[in-house]
LUMDRENRO-567205 format. One record per residue (C-alpha): residue in one letter; x negated, y, z negated. Coordinates in steps of 0.2 Angstrom, whole numbers, plus 5000, padded with zeros to 4 digits. Layout:
N
+------+------+-------+------+
! resn ! east ! north !   up !
+------+------+-------+------+
!    A !    X !     Y !    Z !
...
+------+------+-------+------+
! end
This chain:
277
+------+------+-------+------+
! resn ! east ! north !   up !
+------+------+-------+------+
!    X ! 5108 !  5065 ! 4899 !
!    X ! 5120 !  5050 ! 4898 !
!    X ! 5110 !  5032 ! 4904 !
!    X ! 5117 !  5016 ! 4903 !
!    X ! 5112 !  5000 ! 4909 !
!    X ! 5121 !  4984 ! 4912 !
!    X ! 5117 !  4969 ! 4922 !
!    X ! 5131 !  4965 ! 4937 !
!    X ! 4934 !  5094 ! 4981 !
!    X ! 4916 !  5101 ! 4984 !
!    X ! 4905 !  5092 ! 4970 !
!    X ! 4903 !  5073 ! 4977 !
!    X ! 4896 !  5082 ! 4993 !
!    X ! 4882 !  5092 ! 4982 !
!    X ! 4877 !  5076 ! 4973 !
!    X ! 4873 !  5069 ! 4992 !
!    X ! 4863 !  5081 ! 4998 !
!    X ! 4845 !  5078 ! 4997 !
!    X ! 4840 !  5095 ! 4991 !
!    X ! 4822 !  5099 ! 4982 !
!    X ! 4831 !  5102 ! 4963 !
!    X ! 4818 !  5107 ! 4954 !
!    X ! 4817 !  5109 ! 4933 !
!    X ! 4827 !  5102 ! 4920 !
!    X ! 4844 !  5113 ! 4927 !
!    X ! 4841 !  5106 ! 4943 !
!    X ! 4840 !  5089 ! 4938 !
!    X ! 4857 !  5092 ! 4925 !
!    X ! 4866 !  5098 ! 4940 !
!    X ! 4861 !  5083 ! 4951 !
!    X ! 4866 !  5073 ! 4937 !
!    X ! 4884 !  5080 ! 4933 !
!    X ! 4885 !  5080 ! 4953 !
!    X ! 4882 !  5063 ! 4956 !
!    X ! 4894 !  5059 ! 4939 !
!    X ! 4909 !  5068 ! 4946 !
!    X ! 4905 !  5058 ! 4963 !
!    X ! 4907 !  5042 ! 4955 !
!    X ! 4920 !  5046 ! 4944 !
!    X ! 4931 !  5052 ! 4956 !
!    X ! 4927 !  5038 ! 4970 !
!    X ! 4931 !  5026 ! 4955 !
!    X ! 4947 !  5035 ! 4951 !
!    X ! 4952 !  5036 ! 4970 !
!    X ! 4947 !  5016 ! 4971 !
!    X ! 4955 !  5011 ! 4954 !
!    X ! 4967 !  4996 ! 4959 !
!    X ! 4989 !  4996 ! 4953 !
!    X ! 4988 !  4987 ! 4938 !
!    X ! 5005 !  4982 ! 4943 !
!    X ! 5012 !  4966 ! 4951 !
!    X ! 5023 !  4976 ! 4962 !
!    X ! 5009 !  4990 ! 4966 !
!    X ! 5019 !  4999 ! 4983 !
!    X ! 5035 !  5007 ! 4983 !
!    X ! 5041 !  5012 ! 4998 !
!    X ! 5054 !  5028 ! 4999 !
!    X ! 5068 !  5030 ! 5011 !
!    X ! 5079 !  5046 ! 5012 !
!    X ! 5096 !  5046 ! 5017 !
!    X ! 5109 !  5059 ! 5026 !
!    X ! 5108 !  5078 ! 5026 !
!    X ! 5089 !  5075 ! 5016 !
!    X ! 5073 !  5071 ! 5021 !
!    X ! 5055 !  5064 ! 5015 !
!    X ! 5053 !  5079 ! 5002 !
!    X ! 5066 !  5075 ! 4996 !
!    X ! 5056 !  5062 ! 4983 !
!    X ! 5043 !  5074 ! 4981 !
!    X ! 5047 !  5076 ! 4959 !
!    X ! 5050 !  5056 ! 4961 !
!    X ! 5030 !  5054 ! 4970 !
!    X ! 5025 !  5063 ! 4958 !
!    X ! 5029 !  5054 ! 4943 !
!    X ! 5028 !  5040 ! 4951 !
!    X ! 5009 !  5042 ! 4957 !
!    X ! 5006 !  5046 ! 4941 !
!    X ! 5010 !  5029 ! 4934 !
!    X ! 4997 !  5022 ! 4946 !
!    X ! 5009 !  5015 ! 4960 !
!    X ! 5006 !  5018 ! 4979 !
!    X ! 5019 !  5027 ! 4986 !
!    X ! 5027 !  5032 ! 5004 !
!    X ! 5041 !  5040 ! 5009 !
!    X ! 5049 !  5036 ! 5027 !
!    X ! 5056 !  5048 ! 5037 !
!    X ! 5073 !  5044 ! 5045 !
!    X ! 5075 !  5052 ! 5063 !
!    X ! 5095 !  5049 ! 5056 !
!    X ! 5101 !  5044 ! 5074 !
!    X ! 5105 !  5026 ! 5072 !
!    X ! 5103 !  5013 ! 5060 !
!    X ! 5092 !  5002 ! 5073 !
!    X ! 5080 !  5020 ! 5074 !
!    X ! 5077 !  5023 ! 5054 !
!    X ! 5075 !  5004 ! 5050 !
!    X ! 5061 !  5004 ! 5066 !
!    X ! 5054 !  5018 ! 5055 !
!    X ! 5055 !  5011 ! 5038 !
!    X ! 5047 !  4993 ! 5046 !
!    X ! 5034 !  5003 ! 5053 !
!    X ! 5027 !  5011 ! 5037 !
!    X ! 5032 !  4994 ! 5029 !
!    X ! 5016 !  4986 ! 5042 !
!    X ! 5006 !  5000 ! 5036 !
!    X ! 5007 !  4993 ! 5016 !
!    X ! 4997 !  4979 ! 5008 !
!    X ! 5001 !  4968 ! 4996 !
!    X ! 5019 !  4968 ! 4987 !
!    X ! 5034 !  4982 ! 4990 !
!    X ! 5047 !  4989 ! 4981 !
!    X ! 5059 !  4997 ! 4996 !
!    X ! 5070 !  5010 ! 4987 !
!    X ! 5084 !  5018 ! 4997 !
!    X ! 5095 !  5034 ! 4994 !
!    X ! 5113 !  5035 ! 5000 !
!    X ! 5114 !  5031 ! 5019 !
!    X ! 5097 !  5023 ! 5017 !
!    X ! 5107 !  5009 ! 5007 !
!    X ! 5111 !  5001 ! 5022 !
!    X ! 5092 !  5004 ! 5031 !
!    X ! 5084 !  4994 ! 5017 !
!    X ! 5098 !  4982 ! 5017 !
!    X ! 5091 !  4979 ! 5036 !
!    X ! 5073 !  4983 ! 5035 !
!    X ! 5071 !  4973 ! 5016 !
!    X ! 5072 !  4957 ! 5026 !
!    X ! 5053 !  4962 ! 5030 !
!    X ! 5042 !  4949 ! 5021 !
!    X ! 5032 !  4959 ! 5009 !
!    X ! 5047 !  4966 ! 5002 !
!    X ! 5050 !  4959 ! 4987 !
!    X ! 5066 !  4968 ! 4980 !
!    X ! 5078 !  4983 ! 4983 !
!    X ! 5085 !  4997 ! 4972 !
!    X ! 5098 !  5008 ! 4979 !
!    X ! 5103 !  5025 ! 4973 !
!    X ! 5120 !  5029 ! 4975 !
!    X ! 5120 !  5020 ! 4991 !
!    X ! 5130 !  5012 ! 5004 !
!    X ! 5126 !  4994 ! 5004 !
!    X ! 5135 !  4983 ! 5017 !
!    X ! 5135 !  4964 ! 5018 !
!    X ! 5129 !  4955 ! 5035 !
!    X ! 5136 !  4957 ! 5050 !
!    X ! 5145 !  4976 ! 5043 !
!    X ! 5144 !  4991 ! 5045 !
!    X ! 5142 !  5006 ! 5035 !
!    X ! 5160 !  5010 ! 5042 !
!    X ! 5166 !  4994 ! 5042 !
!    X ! 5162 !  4993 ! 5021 !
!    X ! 5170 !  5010 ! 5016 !
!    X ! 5184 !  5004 ! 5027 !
!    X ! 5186 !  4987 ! 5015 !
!    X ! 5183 !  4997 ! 5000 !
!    X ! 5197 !  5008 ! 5005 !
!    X ! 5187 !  5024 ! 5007 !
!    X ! 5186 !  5031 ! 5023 !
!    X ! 5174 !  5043 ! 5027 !
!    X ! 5182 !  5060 ! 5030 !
!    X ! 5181 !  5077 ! 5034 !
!    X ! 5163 !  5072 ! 5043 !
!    X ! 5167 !  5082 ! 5061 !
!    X ! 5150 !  5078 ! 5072 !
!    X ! 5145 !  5093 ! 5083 !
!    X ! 5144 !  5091 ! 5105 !
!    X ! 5129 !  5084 ! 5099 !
!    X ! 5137 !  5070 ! 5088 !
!    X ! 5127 !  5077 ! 5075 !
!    X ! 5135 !  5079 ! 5056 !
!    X ! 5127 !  5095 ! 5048 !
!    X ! 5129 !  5100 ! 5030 !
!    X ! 5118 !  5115 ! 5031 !
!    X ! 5129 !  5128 ! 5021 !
!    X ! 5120 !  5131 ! 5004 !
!    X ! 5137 !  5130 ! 4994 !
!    X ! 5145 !  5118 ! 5003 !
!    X ! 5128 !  5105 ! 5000 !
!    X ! 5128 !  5110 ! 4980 !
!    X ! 5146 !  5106 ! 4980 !
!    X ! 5144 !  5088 ! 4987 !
!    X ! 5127 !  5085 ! 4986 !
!    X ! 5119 !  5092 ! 4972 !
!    X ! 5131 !  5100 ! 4960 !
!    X ! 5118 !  5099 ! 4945 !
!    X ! 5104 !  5110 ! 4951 !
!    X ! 5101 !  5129 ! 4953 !
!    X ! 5109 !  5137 ! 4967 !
!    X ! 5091 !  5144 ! 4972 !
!    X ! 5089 !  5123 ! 4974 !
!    X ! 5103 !  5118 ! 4983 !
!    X ! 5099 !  5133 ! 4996 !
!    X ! 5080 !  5126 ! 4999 !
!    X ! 5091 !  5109 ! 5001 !
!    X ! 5101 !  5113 ! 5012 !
!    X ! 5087 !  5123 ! 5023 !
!    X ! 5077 !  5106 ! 5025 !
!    X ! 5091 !  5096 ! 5027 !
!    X ! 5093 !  5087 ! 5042 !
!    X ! 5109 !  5080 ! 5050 !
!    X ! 5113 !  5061 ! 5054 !
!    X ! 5122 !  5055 ! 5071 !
!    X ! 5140 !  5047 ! 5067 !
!    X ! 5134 !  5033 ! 5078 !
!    X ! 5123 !  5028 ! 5062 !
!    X ! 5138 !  5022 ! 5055 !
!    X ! 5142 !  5010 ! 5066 !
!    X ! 5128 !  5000 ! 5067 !
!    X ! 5130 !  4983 ! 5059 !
!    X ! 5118 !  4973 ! 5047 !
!    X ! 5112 !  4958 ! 5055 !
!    X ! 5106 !  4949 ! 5038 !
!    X ! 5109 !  4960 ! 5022 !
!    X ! 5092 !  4956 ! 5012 !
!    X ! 5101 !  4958 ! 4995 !
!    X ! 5108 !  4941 ! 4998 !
!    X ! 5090 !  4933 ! 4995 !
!    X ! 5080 !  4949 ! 4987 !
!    X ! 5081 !  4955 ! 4970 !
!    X ! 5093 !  4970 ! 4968 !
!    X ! 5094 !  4987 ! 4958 !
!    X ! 5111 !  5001 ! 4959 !
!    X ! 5108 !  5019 ! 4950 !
!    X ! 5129 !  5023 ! 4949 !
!    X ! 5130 !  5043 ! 4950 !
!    X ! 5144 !  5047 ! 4938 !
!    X ! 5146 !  5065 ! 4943 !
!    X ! 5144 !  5063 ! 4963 !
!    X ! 5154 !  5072 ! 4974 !
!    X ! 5147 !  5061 ! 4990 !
!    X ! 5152 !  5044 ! 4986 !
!    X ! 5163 !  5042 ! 4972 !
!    X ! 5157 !  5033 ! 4957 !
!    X ! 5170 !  5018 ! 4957 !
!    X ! 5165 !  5015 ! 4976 !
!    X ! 5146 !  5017 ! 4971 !
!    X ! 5150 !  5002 ! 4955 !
!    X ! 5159 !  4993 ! 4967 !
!    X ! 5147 !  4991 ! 4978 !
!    X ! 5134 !  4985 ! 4965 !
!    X ! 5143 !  4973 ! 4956 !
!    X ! 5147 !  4965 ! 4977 !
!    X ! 5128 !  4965 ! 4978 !
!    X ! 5124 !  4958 ! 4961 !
!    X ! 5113 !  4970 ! 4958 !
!    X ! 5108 !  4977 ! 4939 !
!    X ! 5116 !  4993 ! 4937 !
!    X ! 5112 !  5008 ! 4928 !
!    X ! 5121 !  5022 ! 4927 !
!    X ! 5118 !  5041 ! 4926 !
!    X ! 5129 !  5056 ! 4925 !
!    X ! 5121 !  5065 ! 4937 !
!    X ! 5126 !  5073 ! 4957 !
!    X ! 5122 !  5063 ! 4971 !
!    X ! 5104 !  5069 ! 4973 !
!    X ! 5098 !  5060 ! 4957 !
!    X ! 5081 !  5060 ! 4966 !
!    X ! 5081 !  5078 ! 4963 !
!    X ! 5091 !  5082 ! 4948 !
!    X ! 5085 !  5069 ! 4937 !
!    X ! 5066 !  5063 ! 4943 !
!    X ! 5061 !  5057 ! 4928 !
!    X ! 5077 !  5044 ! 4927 !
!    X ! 5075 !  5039 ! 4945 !
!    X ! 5054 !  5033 ! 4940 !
!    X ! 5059 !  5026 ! 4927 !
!    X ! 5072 !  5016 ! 4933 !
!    X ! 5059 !  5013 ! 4951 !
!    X ! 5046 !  5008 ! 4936 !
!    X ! 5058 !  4995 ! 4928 !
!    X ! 5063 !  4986 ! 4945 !
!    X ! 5045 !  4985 ! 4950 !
!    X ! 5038 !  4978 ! 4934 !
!    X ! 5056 !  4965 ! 4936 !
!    X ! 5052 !  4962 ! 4953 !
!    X ! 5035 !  4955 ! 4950 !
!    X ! 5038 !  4942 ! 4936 !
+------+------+-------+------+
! end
């Protein structure tokens, strides 16, 4: 793995029961009981030691909130509070009204992170006060007053061979054709169960504009995918050096998020800790 970075439970319930324990095992058995109760209350309780202690997940086209699952994981671990939005897909106005609504729900400081399509949601929705920066993962980022179509346009890469059904719905729910674009670095068993949950996004999204892009105010971060089929890497390293954002770059597919979980923390981690200063 190539990275480079440049700057541009039962037990508490037993403890609680008044029961008649009687002897010495009774009384060890309260005991550990009402030890585990604590311990565990404490743990659940136990404040982010972080500046930045919220990071908010958005999901992007042909994906949805599970797809950060290995990225919740670790980063949970670490001690941050996470959520992870889920996109209806059917218009840029729709999935920024659901990110701002699980942005309400959040206390404190948040980092918003944003794969692919959801670029251009947190680039909307990151104008939200308690946001206090933004990292995109091979995203589509555009400027104020653009839209999604409006920036591949400028950057001289049109979006093509996306054919919407009657529904004006874009699918990419054939298990080769997703690993192919997708996620060209995981098993074929994975890029099946991808495709099975993935969900499809409206063209209309595309043509929503940004009112005020928050990267012009906020903190920025850019993970390039060097070996994506969806959004080629030149375009992705374009768009982060227009942002100023601090890029890092990884040869990895599209879904980084899912090929390369243990990057994508770390890289989460390191914009939350930067953010915070």
């Amino acid at each position: 793995m190539k990275i480079s970075r440049h700057r541009s439970t039962g037990f508490p319930q037993i403890a609680a029961i008044a029961m008649p324990w009687s002897g010495i095992t009774g009384r060890i058995l309260a005991s550990l009981g009402l030890a585990f109760s604590l311990s565990t209350s404490e743990a659940k309780a136990a404040p982010s030691q972080h500046a930045i202690g919220t990071i908010v997940l958005v999901h992007g086209a042909f994906a949805d909130g599970s797809s950060w699952a290995p990225v919740i994981s670790r980063l949970q671990a670490r001690g941050y509070r996470v959520a992870a939005v889920q996109n209806p897909l059917t218009s840029l106005a729709d999935d920024v009204a659901a990110t701002n609504r699980v942005l309400r729900r959040q206390t404190g400081d948040v980092l918003l992170v944003g794969h692919s399509w959801a670029g251009a949601v947190i680039t909307e929705a990151g104008n939200a006060a308690n946001v206090k920066g933004l990292v995109y993962l091979s995203a589509l980022v555009p400027d104020s007053g653009e839209s999604v179509s409006d920036l591949l346009n400028r950057l001289n890469a049109p979006m093509a061979g996306l054919t919407p059904d009657a529904d004006g719905l874009i699918w990419l729910d054939d298990a080769k054709a997703y690993r192919h674009v997708m996620a060209a670095d995981v098993s074929e068993d994975k890029a099946a169960e991808l495709a099975a949950l993935q969900q499809p996004i409206a063209v209309a999204t595309f043509a929503g504009k940004i009112s005020h892009a928050a990267w012009h105010n906020k903190p920025s971060w850019y993970l390039q995918t060097e070996n994506d089929n969806a959004l080629a890497p030149q375009v992705q390293l374009a768009i982060a050096r227009q942002i100023g954002a601090s890029v890092t770059s990884l040869f990895a597919s599209h879904m980084s998020l899912i090929s390369h979980p243990d990057a994508v923390a770390d890289l989460i981690d390191q914009a939350a800790r930067e953010a915070g200063q």
